[in-house]
PDB file of N, CA, C and O in Angstrom:
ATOM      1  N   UNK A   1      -8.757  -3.119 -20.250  1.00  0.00           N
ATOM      2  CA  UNK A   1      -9.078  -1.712 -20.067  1.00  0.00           C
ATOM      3  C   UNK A   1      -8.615  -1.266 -18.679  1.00  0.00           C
ATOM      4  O   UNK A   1      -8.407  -2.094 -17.792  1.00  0.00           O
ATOM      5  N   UNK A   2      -8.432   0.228 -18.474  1.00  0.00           N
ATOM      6  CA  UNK A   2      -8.149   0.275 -17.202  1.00  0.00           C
ATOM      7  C   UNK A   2      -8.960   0.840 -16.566  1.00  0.00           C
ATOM      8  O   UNK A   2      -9.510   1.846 -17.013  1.00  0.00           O
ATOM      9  N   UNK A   3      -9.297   0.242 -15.126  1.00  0.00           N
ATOM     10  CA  UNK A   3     -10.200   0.211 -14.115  1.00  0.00           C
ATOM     11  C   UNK A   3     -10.419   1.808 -14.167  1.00  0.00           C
ATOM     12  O   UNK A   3     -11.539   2.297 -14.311  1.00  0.00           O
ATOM     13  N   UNK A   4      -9.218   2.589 -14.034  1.00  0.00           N
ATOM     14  CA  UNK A   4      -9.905   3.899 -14.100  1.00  0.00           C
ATOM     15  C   UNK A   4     -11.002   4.784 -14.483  1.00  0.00           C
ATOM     16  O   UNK A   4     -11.937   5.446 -14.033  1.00  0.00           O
ATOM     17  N   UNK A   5     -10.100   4.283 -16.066  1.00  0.00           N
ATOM     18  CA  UNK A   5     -10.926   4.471 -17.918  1.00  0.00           C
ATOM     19  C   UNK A   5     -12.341   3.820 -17.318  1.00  0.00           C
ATOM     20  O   UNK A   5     -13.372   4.489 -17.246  1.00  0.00           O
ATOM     21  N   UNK A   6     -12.268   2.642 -16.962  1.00  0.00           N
ATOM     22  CA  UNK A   6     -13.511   1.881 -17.022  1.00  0.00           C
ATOM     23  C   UNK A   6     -14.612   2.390 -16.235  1.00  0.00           C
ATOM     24  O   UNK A   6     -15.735   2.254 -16.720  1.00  0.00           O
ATOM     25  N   UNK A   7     -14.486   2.994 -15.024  1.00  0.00           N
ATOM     26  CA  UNK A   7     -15.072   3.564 -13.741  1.00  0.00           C
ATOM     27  C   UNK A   7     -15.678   5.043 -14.638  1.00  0.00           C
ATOM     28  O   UNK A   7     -16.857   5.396 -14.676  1.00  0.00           O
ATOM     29  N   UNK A   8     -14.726   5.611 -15.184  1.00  0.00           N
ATOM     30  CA  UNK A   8     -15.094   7.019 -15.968  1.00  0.00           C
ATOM     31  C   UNK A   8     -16.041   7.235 -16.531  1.00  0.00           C
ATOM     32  O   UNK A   8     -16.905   8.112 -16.520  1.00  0.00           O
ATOM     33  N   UNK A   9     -15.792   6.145 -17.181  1.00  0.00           N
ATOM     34  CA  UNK A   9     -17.459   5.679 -18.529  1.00  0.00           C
ATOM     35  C   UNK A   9     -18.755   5.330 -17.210  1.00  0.00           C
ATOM     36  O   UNK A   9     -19.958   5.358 -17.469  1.00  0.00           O
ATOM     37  N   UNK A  10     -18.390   5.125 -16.307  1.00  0.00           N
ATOM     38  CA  UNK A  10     -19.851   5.264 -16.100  1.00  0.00           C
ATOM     39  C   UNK A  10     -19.921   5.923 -14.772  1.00  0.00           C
ATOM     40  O   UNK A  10     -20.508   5.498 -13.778  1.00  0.00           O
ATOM     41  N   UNK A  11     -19.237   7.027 -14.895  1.00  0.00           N
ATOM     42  CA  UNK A  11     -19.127   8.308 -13.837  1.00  0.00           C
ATOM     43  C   UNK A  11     -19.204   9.329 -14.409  1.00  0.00           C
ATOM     44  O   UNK A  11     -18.165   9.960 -14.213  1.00  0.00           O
ATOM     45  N   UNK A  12     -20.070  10.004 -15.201  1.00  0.00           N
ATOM     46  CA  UNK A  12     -19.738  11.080 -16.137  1.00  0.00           C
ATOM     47  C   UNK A  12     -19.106  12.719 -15.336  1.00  0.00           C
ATOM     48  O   UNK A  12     -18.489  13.573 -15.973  1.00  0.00           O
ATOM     49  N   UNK A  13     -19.367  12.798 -14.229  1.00  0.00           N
ATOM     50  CA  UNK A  13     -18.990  13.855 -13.761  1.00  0.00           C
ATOM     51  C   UNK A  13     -17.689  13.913 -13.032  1.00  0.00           C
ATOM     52  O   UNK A  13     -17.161  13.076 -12.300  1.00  0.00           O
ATOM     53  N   UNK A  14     -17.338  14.980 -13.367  1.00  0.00           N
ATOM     54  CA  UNK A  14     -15.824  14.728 -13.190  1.00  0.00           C
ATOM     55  C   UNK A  14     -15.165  14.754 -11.767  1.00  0.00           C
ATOM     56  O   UNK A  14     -14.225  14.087 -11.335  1.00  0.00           O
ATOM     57  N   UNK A  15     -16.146  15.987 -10.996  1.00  0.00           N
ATOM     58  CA  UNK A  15     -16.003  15.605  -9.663  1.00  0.00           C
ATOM     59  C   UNK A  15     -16.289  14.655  -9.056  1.00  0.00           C
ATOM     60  O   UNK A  15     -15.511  14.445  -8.125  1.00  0.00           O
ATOM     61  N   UNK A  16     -17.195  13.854  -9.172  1.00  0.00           N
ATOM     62  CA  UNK A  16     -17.466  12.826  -8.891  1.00  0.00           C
ATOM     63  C   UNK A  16     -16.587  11.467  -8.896  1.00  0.00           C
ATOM     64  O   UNK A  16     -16.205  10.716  -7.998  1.00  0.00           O
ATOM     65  N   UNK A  17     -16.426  11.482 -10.364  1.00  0.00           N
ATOM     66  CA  UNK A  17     -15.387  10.682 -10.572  1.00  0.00           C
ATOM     67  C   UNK A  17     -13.856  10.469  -9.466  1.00  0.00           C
ATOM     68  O   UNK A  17     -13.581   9.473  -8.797  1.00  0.00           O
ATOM     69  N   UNK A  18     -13.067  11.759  -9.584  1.00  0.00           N
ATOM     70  CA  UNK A  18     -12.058  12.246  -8.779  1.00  0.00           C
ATOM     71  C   UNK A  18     -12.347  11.603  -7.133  1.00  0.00           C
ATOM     72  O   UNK A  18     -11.506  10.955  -6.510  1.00  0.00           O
ATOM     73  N   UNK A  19     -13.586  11.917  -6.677  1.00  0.00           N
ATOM     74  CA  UNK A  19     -14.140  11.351  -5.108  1.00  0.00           C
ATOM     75  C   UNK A  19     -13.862   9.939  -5.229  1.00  0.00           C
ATOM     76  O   UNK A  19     -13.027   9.537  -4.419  1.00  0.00           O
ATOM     77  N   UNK A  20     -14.461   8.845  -6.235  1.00  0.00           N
ATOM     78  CA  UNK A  20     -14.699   7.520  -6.667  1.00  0.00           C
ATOM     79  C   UNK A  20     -13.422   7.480  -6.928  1.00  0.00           C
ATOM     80  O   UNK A  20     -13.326   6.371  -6.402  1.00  0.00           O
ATOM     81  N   UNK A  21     -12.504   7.663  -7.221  1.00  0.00           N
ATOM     82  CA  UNK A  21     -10.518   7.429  -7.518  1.00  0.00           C
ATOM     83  C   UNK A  21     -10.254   7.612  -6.236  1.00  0.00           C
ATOM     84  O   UNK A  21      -9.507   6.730  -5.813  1.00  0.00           O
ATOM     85  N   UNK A  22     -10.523   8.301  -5.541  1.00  0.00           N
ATOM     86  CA  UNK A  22      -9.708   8.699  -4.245  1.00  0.00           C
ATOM     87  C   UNK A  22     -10.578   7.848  -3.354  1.00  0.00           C
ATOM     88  O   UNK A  22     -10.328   8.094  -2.174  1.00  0.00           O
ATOM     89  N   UNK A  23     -11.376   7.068  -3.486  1.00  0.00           N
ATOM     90  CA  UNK A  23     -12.230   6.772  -2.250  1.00  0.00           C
ATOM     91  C   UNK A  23     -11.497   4.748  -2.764  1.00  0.00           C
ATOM     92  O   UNK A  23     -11.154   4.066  -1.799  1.00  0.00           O
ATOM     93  N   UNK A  24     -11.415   4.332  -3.688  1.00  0.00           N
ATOM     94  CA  UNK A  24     -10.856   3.579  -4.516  1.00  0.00           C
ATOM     95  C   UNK A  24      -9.470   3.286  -3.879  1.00  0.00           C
ATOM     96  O   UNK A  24      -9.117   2.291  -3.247  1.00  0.00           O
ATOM     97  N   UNK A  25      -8.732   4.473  -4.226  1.00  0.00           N
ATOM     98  CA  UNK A  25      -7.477   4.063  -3.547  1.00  0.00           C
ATOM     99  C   UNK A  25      -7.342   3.967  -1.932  1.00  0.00           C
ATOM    100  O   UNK A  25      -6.676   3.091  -1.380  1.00  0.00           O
ATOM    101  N   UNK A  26      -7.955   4.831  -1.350  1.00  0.00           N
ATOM    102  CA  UNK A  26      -7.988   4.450   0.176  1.00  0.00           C
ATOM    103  C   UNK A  26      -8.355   3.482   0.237  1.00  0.00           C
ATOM    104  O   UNK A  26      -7.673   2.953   1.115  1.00  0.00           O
ATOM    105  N   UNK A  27      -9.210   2.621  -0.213  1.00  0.00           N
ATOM    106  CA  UNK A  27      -9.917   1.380   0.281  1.00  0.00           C
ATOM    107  C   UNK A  27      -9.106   0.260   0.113  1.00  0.00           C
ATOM    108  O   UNK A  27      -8.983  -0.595   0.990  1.00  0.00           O
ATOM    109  N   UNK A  28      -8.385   0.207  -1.280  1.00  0.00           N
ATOM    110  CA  UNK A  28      -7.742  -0.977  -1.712  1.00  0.00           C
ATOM    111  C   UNK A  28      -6.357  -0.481  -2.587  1.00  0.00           C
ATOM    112  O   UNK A  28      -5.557  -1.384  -2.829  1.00  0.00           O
ATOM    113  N   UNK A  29      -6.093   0.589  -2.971  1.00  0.00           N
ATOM    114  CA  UNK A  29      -4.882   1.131  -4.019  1.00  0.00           C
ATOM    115  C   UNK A  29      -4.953   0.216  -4.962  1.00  0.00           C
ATOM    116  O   UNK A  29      -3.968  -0.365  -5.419  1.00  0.00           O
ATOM    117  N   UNK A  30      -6.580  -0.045  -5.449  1.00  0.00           N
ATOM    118  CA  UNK A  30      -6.892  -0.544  -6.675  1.00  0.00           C
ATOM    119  C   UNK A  30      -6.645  -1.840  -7.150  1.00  0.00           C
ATOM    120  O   UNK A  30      -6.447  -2.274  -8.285  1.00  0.00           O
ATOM    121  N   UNK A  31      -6.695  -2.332  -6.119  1.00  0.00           N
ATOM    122  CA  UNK A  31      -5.851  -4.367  -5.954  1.00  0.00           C
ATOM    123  C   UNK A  31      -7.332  -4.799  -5.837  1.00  0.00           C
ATOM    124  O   UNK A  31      -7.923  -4.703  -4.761  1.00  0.00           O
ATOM    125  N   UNK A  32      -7.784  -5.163  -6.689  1.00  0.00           N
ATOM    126  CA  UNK A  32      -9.119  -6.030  -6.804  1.00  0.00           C
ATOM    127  C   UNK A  32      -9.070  -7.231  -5.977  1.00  0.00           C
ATOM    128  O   UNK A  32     -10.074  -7.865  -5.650  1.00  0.00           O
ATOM    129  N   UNK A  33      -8.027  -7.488  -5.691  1.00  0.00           N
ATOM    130  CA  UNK A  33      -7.780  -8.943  -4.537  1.00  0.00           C
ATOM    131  C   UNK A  33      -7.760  -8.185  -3.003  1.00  0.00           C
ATOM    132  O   UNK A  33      -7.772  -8.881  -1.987  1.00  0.00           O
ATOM    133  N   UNK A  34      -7.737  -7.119  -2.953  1.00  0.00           N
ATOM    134  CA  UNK A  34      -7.482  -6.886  -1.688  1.00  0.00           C
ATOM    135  C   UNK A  34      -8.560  -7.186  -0.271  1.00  0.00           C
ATOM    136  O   UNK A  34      -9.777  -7.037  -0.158  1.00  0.00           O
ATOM    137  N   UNK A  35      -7.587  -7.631   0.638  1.00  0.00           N
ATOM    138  CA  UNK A  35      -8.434  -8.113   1.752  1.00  0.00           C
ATOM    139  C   UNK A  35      -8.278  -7.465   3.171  1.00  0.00           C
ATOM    140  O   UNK A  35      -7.114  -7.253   3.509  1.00  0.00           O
ATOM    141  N   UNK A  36      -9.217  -7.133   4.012  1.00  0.00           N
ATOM    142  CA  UNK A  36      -9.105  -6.542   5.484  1.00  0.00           C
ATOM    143  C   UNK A  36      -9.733  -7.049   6.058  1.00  0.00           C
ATOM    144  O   UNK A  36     -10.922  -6.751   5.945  1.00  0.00           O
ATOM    145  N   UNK A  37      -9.329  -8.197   7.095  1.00  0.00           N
ATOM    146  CA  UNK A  37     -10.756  -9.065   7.825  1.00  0.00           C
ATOM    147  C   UNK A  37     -11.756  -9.349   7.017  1.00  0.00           C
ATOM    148  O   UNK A  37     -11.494 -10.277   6.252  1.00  0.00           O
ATOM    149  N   UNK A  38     -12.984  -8.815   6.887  1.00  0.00           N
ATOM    150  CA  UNK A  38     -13.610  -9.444   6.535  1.00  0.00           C
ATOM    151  C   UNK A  38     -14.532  -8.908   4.806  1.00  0.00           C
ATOM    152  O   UNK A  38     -15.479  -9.235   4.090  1.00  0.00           O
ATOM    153  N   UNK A  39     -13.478  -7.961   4.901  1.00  0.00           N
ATOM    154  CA  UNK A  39     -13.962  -6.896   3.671  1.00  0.00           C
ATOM    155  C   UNK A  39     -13.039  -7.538   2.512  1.00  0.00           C
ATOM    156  O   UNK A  39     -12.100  -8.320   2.656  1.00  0.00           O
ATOM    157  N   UNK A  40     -13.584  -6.973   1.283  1.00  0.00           N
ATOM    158  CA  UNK A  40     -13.198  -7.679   0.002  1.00  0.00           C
ATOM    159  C   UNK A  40     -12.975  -6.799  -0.922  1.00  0.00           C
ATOM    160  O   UNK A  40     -13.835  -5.920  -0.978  1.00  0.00           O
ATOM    161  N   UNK A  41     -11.627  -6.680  -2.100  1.00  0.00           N
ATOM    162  CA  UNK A  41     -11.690  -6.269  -3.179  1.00  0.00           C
ATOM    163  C   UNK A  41     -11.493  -4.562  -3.652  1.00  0.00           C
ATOM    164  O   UNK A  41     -10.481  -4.011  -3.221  1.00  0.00           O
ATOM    165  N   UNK A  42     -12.144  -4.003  -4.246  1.00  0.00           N
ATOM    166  CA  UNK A  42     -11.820  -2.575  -4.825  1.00  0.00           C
ATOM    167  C   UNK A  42     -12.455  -1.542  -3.823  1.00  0.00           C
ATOM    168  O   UNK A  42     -11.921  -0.531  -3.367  1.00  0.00           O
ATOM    169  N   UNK A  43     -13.772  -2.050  -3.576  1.00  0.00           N
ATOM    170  CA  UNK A  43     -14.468  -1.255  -2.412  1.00  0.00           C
ATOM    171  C   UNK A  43     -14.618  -1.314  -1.382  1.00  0.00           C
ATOM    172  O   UNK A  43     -15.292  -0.527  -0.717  1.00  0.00           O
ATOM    173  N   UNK A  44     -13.840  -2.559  -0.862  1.00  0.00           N
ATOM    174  CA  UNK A  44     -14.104  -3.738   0.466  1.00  0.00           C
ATOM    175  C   UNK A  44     -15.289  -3.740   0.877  1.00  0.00           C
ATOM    176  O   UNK A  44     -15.665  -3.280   1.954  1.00  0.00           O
ATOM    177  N   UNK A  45     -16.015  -4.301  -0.020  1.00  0.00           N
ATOM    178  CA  UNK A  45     -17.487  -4.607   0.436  1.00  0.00           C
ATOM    179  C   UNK A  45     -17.409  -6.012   1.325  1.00  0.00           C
ATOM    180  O   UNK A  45     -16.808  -7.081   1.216  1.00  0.00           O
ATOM    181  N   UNK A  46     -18.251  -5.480   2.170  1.00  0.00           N
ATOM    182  CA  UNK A  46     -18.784  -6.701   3.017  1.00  0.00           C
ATOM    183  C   UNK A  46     -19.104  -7.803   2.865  1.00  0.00           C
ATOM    184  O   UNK A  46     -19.727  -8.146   3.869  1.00  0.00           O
ATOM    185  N   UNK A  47     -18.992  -9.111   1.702  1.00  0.00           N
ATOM    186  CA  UNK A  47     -19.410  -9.820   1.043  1.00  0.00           C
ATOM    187  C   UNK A  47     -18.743 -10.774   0.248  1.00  0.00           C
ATOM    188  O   UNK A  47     -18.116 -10.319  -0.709  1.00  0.00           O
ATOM    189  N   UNK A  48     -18.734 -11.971   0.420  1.00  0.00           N
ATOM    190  CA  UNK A  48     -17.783 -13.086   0.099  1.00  0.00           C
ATOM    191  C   UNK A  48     -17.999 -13.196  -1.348  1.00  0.00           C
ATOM    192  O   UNK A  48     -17.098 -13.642  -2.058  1.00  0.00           O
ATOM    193  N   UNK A  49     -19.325 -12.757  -1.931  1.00  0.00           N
ATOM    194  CA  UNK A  49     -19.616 -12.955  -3.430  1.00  0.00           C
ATOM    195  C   UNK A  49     -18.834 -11.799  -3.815  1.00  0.00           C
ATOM    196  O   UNK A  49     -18.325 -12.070  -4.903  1.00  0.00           O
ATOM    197  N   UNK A  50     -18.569 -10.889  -3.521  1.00  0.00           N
ATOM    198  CA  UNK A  50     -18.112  -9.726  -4.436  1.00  0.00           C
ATOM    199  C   UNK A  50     -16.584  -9.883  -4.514  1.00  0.00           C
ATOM    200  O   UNK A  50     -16.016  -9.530  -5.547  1.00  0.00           O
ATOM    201  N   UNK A  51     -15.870 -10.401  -3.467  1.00  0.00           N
ATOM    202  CA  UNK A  51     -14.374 -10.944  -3.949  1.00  0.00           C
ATOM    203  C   UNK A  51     -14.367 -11.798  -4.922  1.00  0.00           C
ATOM    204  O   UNK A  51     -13.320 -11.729  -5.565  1.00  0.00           O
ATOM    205  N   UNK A  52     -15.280 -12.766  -5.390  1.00  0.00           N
ATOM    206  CA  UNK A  52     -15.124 -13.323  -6.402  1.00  0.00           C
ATOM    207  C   UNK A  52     -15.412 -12.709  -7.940  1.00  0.00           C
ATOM    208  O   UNK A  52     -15.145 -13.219  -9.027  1.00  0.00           O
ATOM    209  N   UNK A  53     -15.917 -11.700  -7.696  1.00  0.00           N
ATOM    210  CA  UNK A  53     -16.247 -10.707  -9.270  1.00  0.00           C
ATOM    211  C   UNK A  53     -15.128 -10.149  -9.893  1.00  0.00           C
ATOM    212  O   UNK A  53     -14.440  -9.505  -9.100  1.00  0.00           O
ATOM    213  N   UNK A  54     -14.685 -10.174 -11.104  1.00  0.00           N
ATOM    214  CA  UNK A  54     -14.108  -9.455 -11.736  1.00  0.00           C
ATOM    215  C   UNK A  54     -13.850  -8.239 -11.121  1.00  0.00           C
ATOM    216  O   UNK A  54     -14.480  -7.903 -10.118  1.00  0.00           O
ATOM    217  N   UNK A  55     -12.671  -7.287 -11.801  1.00  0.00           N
ATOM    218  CA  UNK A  55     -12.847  -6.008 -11.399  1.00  0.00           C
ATOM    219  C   UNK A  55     -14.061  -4.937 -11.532  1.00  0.00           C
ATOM    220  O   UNK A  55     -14.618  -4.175 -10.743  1.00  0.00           O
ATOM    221  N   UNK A  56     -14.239  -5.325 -13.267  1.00  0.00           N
ATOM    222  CA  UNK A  56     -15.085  -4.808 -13.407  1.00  0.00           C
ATOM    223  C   UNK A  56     -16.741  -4.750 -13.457  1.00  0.00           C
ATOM    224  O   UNK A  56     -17.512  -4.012 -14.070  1.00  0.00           O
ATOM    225  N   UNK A  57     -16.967  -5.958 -12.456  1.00  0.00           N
ATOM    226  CA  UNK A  57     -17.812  -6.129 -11.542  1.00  0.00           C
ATOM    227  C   UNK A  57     -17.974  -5.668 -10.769  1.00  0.00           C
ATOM    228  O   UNK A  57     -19.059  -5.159 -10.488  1.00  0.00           O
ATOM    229  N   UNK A  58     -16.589  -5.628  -9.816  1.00  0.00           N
ATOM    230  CA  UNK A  58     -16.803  -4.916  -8.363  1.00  0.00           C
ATOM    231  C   UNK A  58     -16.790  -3.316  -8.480  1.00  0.00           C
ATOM    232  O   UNK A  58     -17.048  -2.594  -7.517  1.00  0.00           O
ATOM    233  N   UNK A  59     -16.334  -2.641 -10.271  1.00  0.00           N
ATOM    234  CA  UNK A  59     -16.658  -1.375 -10.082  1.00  0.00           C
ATOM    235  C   UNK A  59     -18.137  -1.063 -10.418  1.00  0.00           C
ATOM    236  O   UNK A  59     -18.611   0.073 -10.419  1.00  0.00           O
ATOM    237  N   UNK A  60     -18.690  -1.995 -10.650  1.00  0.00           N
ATOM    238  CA  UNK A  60     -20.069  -1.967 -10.861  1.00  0.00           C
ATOM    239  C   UNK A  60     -21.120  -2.002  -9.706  1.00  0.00           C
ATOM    240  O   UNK A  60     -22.211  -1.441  -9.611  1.00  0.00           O
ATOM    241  N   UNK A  61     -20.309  -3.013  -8.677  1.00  0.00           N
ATOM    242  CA  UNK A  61     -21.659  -3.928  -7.685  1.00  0.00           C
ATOM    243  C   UNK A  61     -20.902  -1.899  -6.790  1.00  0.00           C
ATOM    244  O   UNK A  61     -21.685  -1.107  -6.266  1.00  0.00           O
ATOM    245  N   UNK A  62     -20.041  -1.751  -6.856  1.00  0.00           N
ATOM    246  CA  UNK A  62     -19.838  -0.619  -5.727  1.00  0.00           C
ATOM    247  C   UNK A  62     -20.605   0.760  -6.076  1.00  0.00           C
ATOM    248  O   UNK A  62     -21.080   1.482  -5.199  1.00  0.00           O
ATOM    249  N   UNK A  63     -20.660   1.004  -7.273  1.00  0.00           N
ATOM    250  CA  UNK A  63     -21.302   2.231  -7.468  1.00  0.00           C
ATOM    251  C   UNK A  63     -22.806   1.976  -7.551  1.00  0.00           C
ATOM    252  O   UNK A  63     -23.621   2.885  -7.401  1.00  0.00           O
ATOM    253  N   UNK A  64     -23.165   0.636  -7.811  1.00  0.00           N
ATOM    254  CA  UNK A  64     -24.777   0.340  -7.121  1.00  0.00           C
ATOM    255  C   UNK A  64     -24.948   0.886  -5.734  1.00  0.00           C
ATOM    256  O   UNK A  64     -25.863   1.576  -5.285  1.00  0.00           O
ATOM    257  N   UNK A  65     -23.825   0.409  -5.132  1.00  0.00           N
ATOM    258  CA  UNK A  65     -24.005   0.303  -3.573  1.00  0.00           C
ATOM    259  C   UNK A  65     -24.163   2.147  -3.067  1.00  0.00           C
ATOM    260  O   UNK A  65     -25.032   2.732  -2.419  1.00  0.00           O
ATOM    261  N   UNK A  66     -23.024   2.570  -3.650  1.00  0.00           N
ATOM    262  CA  UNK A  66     -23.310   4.486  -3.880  1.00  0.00           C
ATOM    263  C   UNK A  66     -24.853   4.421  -4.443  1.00  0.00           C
ATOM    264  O   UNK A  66     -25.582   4.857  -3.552  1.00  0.00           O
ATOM    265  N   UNK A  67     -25.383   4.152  -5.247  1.00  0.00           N
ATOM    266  CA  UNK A  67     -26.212   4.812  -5.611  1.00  0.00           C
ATOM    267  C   UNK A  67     -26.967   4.505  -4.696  1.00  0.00           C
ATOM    268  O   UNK A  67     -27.199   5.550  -4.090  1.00  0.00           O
ATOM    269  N   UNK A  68     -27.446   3.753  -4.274  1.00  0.00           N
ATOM    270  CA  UNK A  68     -28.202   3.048  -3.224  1.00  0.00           C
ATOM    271  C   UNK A  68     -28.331   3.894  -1.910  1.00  0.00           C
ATOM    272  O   UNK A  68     -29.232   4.615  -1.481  1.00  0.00           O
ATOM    273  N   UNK A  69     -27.010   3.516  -1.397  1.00  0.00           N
ATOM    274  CA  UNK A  69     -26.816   4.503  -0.095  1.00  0.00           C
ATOM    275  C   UNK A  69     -26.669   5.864  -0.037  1.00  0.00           C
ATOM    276  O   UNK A  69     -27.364   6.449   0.793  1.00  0.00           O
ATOM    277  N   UNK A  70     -25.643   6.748  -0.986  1.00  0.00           N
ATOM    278  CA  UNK A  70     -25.189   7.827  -1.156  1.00  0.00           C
ATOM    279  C   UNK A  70     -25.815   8.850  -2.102  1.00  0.00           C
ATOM    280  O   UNK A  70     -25.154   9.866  -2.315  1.00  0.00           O
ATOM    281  N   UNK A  71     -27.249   8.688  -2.820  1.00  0.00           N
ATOM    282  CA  UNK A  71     -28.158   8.925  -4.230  1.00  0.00           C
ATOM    283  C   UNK A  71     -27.413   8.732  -4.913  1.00  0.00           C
ATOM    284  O   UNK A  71     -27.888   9.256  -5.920  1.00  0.00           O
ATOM    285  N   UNK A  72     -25.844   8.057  -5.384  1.00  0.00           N
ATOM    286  CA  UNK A  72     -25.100   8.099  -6.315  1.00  0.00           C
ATOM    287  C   UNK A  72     -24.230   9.199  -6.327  1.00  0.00           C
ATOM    288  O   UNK A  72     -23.944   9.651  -7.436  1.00  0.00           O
ATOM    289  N   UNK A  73     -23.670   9.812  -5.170  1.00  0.00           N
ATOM    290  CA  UNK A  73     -22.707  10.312  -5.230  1.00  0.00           C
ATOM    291  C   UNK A  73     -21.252  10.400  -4.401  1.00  0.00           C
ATOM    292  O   UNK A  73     -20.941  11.011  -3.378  1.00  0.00           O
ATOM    293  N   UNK A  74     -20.577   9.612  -5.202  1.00  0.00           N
ATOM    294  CA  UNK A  74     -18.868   8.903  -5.024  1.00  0.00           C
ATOM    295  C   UNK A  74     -18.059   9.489  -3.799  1.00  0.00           C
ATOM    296  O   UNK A  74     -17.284   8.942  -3.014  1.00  0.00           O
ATOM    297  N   UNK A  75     -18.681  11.300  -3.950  1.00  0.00           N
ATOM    298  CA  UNK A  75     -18.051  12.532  -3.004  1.00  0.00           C
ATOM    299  C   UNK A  75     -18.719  12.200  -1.417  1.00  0.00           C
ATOM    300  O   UNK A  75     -17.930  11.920  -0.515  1.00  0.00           O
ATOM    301  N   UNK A  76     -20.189  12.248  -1.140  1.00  0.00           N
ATOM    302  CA  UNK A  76     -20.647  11.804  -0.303  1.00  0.00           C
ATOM    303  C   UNK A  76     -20.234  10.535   0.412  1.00  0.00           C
ATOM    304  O   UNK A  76     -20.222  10.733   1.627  1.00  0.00           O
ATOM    305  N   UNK A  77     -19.849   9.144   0.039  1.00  0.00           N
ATOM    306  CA  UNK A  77     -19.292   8.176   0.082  1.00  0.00           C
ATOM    307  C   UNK A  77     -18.467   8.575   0.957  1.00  0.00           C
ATOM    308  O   UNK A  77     -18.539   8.490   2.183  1.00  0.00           O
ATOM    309  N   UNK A  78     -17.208   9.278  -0.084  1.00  0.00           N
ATOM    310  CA  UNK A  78     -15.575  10.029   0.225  1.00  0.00           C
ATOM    311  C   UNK A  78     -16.032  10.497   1.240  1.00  0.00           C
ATOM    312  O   UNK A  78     -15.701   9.848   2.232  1.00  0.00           O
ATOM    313  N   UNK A  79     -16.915  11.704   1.523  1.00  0.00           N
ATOM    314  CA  UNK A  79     -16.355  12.350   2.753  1.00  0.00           C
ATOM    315  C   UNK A  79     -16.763  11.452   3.846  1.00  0.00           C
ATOM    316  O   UNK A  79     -16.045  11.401   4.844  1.00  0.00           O
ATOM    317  N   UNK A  80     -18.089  10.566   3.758  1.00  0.00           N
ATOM    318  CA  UNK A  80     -18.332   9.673   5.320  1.00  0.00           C
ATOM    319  C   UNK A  80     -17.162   8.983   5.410  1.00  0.00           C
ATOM    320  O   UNK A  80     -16.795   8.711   6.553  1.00  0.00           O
ATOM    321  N   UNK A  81     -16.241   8.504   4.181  1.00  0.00           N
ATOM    322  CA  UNK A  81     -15.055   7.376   5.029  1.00  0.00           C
ATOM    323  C   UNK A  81     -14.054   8.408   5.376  1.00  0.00           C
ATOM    324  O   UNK A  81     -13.303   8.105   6.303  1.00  0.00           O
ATOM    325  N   UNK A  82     -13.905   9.446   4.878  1.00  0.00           N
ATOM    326  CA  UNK A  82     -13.029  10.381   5.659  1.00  0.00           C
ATOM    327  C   UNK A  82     -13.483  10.848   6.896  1.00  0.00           C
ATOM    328  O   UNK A  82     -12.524  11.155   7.605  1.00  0.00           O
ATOM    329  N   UNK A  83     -14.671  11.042   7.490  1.00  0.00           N
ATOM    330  CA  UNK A  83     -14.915  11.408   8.943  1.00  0.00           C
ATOM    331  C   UNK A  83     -14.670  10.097   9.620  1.00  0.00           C
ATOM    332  O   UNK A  83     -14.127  10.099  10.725  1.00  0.00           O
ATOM    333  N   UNK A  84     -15.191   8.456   8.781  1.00  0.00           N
ATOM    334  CA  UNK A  84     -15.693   7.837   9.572  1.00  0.00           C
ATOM    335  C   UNK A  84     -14.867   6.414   9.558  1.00  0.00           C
ATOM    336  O   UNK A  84     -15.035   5.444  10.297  1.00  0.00           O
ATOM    337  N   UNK A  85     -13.941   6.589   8.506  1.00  0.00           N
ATOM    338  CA  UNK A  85     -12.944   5.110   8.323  1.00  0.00           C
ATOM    339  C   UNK A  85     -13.885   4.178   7.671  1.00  0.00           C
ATOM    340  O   UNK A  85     -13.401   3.098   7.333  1.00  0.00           O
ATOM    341  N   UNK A  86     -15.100   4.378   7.435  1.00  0.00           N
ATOM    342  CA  UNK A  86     -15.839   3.349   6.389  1.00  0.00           C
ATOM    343  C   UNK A  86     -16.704   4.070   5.841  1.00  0.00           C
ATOM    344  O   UNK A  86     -16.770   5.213   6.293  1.00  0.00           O
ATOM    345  N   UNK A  87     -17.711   3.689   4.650  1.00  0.00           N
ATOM    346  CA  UNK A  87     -18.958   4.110   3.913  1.00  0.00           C
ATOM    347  C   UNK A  87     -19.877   2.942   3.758  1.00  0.00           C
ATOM    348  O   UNK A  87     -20.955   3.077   3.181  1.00  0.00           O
TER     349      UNK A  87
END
């Protein structure tokens, strides 16, 4: 399936979604392997377990992490790494 498609289904809003694609590609341009020092994967989370997850794991463990931090919203996320170079 594609990570996109896959992210969609459990982003129902569309703006939202669009923030979560664009916040996605800044982080990694969607390379589930991707690495920066010490960050990992689709969202570069902080965390040696989450490079080892599937993709569609790590689009999972990341929008926990939104919901968590951001009430679940992808846009909020987007704009702190746009002021701030991280979320």
């Amino acid at each position: 399936m594609n990570l996109k498609l896959y992210a969609h289904n459990h982003i129902k809003d569309w703006d939202q979604f669009i923030c979560f694609v664009d916040l996605i590609e800044a982080e990694s341009r969607w390379n589930y392997k991707a690495k920066n020092g010490s960050h990992y994967g689709l969202g570069q989370m902080k965390s040696t377990w989450y490079k080892h997850l599937t993709p569609r794991q790590q689009i999972k463990a990341h929008l926990r992490y939104i919901d968590h931090r951001y009430d679940g919203k992808p846009c909020k996320a987007y704009k702190h790494w746009a002021k701030y170079g991280w979320h």
